[in-house]
C-alpha positions as CSV (number, residue, x, y, z in Angstrom):
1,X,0.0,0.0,0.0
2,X,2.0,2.6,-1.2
3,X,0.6,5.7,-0.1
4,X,2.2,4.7,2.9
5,X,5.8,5.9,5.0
6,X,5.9,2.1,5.0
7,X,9.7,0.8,6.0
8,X,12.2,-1.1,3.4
9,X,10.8,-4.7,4.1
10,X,7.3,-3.8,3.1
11,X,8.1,-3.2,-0.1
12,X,7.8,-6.7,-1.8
13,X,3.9,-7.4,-0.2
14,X,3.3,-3.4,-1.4
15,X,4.6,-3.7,-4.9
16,X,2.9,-7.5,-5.0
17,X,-0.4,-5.2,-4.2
18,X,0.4,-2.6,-7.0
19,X,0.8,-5.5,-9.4
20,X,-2.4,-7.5,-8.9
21,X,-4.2,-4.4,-9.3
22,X,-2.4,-4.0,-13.1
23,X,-3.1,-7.4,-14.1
24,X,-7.0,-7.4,-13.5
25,X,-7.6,-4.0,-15.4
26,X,-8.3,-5.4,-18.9
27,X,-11.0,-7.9,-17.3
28,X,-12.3,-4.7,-15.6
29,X,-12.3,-3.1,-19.3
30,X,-14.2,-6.1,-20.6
31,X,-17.3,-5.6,-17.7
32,X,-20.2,-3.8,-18.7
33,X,-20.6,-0.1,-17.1
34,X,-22.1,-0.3,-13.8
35,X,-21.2,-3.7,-12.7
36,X,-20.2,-5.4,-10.0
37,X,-17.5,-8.1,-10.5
38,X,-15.6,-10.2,-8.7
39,X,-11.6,-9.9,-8.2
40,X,-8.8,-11.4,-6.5
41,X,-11.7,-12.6,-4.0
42,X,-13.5,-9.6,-3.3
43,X,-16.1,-7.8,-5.2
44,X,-15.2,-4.5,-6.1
45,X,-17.5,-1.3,-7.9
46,X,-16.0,-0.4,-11.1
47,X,-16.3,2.7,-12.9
48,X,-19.4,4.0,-13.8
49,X,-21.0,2.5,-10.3
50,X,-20.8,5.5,-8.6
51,X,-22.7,8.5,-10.4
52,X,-19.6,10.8,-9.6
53,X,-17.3,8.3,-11.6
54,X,-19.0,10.3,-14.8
55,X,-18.9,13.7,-13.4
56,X,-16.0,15.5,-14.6
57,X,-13.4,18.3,-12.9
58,X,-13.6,22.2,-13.9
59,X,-10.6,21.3,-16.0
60,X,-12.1,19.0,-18.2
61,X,-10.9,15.6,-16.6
62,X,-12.8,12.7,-15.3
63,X,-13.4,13.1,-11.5
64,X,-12.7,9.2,-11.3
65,X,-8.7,9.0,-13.2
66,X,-8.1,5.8,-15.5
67,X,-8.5,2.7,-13.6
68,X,-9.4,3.4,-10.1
69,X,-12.0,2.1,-8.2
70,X,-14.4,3.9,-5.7
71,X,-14.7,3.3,-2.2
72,X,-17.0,4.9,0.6
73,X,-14.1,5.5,3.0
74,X,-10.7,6.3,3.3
75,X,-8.0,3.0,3.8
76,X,-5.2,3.2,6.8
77,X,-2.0,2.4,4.2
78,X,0.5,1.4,6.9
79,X,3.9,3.3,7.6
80,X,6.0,4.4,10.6
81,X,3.9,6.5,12.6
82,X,5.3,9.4,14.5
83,X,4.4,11.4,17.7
84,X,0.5,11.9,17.6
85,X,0.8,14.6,20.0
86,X,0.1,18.2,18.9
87,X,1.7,19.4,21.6
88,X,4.9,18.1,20.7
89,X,4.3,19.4,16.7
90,X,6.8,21.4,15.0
91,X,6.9,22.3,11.4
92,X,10.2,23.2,10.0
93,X,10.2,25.5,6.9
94,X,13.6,25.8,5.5
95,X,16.2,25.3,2.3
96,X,15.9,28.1,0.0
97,X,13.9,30.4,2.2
98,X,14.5,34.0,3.6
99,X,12.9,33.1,6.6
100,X,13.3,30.4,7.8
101,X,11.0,29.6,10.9
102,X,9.5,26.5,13.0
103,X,5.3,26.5,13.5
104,X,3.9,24.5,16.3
105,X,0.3,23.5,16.1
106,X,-1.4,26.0,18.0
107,X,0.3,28.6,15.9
108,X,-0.3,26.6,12.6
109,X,-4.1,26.0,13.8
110,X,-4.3,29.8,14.4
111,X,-3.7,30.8,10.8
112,X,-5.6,31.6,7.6
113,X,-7.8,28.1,7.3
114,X,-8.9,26.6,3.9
115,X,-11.7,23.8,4.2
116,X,-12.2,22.0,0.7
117,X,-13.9,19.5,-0.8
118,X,-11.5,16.6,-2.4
119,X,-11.1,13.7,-4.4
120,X,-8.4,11.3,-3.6
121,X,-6.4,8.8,-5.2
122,X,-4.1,6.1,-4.3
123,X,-1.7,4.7,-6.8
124,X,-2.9,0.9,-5.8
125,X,-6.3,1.9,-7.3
126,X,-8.9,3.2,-5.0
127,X,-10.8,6.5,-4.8
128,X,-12.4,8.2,-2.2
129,X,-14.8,11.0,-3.2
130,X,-15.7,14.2,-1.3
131,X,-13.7,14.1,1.2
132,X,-13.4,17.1,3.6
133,X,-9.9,18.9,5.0
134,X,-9.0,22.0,6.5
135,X,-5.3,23.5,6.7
136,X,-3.3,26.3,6.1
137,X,-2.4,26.7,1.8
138,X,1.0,25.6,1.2
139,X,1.2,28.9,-0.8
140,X,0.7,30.5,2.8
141,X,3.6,29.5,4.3
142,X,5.5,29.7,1.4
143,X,4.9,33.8,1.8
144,X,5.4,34.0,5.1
145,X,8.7,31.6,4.4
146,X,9.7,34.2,1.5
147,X,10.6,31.3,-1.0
148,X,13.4,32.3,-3.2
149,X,12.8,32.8,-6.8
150,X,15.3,29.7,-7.6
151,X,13.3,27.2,-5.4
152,X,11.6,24.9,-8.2
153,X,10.5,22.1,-5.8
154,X,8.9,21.3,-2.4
155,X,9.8,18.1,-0.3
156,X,7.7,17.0,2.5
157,X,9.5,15.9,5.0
158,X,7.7,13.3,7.7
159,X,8.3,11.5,11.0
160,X,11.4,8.5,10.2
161,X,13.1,10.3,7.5
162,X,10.0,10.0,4.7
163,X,10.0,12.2,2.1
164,X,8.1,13.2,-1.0
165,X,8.8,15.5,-3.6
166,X,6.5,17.8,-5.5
167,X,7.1,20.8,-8.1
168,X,6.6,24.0,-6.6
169,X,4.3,24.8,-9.1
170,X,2.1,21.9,-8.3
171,X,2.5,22.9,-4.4
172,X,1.1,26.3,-4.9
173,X,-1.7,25.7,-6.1
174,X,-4.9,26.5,-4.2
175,X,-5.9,23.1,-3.3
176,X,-2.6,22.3,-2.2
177,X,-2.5,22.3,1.9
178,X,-0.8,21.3,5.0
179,X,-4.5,19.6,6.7
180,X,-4.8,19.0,10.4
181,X,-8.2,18.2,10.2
182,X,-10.0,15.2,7.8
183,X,-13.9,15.0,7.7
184,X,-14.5,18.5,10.6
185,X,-12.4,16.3,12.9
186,X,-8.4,15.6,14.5
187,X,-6.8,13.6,11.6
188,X,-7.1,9.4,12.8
189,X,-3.8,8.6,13.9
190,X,-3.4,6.3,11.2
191,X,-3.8,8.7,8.3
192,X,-0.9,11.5,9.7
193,X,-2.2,13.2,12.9
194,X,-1.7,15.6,14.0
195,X,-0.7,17.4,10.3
196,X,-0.1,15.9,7.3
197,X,0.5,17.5,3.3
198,X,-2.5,17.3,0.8
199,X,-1.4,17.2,-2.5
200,X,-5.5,15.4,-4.1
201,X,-4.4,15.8,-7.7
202,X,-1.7,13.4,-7.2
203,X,-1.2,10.2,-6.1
204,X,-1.4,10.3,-2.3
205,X,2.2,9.1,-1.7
206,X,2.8,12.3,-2.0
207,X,0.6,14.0,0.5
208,X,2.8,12.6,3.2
209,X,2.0,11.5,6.7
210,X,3.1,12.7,9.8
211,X,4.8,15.9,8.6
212,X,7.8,17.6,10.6
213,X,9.2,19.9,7.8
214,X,8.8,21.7,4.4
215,X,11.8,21.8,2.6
216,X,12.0,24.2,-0.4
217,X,15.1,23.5,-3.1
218,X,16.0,25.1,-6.4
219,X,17.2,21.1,-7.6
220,X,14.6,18.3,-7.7
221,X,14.8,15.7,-4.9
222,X,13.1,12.1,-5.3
223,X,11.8,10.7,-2.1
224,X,11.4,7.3,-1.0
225,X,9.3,5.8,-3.3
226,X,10.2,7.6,-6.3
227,X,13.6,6.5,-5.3
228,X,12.5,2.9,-5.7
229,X,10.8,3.5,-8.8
230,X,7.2,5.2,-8.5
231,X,6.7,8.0,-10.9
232,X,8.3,11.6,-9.5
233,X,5.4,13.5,-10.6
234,X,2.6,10.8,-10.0
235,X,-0.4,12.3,-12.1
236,X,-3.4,9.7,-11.2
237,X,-5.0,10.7,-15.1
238,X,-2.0,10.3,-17.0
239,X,-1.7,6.8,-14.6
240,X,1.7,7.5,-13.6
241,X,2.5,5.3,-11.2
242,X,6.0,3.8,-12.1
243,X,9.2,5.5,-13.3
């Protein structure tokens, strides 16, 4: 489950998972719209089940990317957990920063709030619709840091030396946030509390768990599992989940 700040000797069962999910997709091609069908012994809704599979984005897109299946709530991938305390809760923004500064949770829950409405993906196939998260906009701290005009990338850095890396670009946009909050409530300890990143039009590896730091860089800087061969951009409509 590779969504996950799983350790090293995960890997085989998660890329095992990854690869299941690949081989059924033409007989999910081959079922009528609507169906239900049975995989890998469990039944699963493929596209078109949902109503919202058919909906499409502002931009055009899908709301359900290429070969993803819906599900009703969100799945606990696994990983190292760190401190669930928000009173122990630091954020360190640094790298290529004029200001460099460290944000404890009562100051970070004090700031400018977004609450939006999501979609997310994880690159072993499922999708959760409309889910809900408040957070301070990444492009909010990134002011207040005073990014440097030759940073070109982000990395999320997260509890047992996880990271993720995302374009700057990408981590600018409006949607983009660091959440403290999933569905009006505290984060679930197994999904990140007390803060995790939220980066819903990519593959949720890299909307990491956990989050100690934000670490802006002018070079690009692949994280763990784009260092062991998941896609460094990890668009969920272009289906970019490998290298």
């Amino acid at each position: 489950m590779v969504d996950s700040q799983d350790s090293p000797n995960h890997l085989s069962d998660e890329r095992a998972a990854v690869f299941r999910m690949l081989r059924r997709r033409q007989f999910i091609k081959r079922a009528a719209a609507g169906a239900t069908i049975c995989a890998l012994g469990g039944y699963y809704a493929i596209a078109g089940h949902d109503d919202r599979s058919g909906q499409r984005r502002p931009d055009g897109r899908l709301r359900l990317p290429p070969h993803q299946r819906v599900i009703s709530a969100i799945k606990p991938m696994g990983g190292e957990e760190g401190d669930p305390d928000p009173r122990h809760f630091t954020l360190k923004i640094h790298g290529e920063v004029d200001n460099p500064m460290e944000i404890d949770f009562k100051t970070l829950s004090e700031m400018p709030a977004t609450e939006q409405t999501c979609d997310v993906h994880c690159v072993t196939g499922w999708t959760l619709f409309d889910s809900v998260w408040t957070g301070v906009a990444i492009s909010h701290l990134a002011k207040l840091a005073k990014v440097r005009s030759r940073a070109h990338y982000l990395v999320f850095e997260a509890a047992q030396g996880y990271t993720t890396n995302v374009r700057l670009a990408d981590a600018l946009q409006p949607n983009a946030l660091i959440a403290y909050k999933f569905q009006h409530e505290a984060i679930p300890r197994e999904h990140g509390t007390p803060v995790r990143g939220l980066m819903p039009d990519f593959y949720f590896y890299k909307s990491a768990k956990w989050l100690t730091g934000l670490y802006f860089t002018a070079r690009d800087m692949p994280g763990y599992w784009e260092r062991l061969g998941y896609h460094n951009h990890a668009d969920p409509w272009k289906e970019e989940r490998y290298a």
